[in-house]
C-alpha positions as a printed Julia matrix, in Angstrom:
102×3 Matrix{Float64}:
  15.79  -12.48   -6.34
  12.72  -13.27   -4.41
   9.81  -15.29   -5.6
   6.23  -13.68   -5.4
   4.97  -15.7    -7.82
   2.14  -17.51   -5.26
  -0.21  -15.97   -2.7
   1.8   -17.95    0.22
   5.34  -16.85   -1.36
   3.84  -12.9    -1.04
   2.99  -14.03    2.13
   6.08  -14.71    2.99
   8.27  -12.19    2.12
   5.8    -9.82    4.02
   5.95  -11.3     6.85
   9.82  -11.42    6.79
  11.68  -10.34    9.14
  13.92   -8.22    6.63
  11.16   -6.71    5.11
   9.26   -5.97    8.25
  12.63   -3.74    9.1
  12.69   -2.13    6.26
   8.8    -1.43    6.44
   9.19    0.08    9.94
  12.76    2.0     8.19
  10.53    3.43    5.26
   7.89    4.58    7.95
  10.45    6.51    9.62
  12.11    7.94    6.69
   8.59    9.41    6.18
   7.51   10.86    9.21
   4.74    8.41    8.93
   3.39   10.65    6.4
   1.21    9.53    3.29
   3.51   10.9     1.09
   0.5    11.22   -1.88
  -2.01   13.5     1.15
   1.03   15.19    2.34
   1.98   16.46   -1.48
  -1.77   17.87   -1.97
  -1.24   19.44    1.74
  -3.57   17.14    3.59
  -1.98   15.97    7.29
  -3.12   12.14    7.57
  -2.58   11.71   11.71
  -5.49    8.63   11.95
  -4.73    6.97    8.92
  -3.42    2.87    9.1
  -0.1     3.22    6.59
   1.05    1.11    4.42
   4.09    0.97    2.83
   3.95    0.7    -1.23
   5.99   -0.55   -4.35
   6.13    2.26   -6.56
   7.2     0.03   -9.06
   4.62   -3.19   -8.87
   6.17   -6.02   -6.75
   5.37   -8.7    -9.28
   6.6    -6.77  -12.45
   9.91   -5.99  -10.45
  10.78   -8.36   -8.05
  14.26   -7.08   -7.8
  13.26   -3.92   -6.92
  11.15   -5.65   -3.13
  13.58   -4.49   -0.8
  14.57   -1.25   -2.31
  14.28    1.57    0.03
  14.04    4.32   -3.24
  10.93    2.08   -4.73
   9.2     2.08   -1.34
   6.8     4.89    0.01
   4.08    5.24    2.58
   0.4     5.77    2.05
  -2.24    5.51    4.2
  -5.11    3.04    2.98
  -7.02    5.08    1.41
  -4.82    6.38   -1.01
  -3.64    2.99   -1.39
  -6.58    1.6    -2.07
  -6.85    4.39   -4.53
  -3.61    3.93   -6.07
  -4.26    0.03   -7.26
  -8.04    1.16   -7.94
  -9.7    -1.0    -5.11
 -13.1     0.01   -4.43
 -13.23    0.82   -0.83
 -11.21    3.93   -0.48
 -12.44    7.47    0.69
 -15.12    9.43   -1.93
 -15.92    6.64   -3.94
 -18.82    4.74   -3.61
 -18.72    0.78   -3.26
 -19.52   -0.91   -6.16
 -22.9    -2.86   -6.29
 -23.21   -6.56   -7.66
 -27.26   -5.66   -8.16
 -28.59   -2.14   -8.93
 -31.8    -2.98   -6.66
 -29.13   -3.43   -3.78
 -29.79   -0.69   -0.64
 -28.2    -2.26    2.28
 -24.41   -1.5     0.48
């Protein structure tokens, strides 16, 4: 089982060799498709993809490297999916109300 217990152990396994394989495999497998646009009918062409855990990487470990817990999404949607700020529709949030340069 791999270790992702530390930032530089993450950092490791993704840039592995194995995993940057199965990355590029899971891309393919996809059409380099965001699979969560292409199910509401959307066509993502521009999109940077990223290839996602279904299953969280640090809850299930043993799961890393297996093709059926692995999808693609572009950024957006994956920003979406782990509730990060900066994806499409949602304003950033502000550390100060009086902020206008956000």
């Amino acid at each position: 089982m791999i270790d992702v217990s530390t930032k530089q152990s993450r950092a490791r396994f993704y840039t592995s060799n194995e995993w940057r394989r199965l990355r590029q495999s899971i891309l393919e497998r996809d059409h380099f498709e965001c699979q969560w646009c292409k199910a509401e009918g959307r066509v993502t062409t521009d999109a940077v993809l990223e290839v996602d855990h279904i299953k969280e990487l640090a809850q299930y470990p043993e799961l890393s490297m297996e093709p059926s817990n692995l999808r693609t999404l572009c950024k957006d949607c994956h920003n979406k999916r782990h509730n990060r700020m900066n994806y499409r529709g949602v304003a950033k949030k502000r550390k100060w109300q009086d902020e206008w340069w956000g």
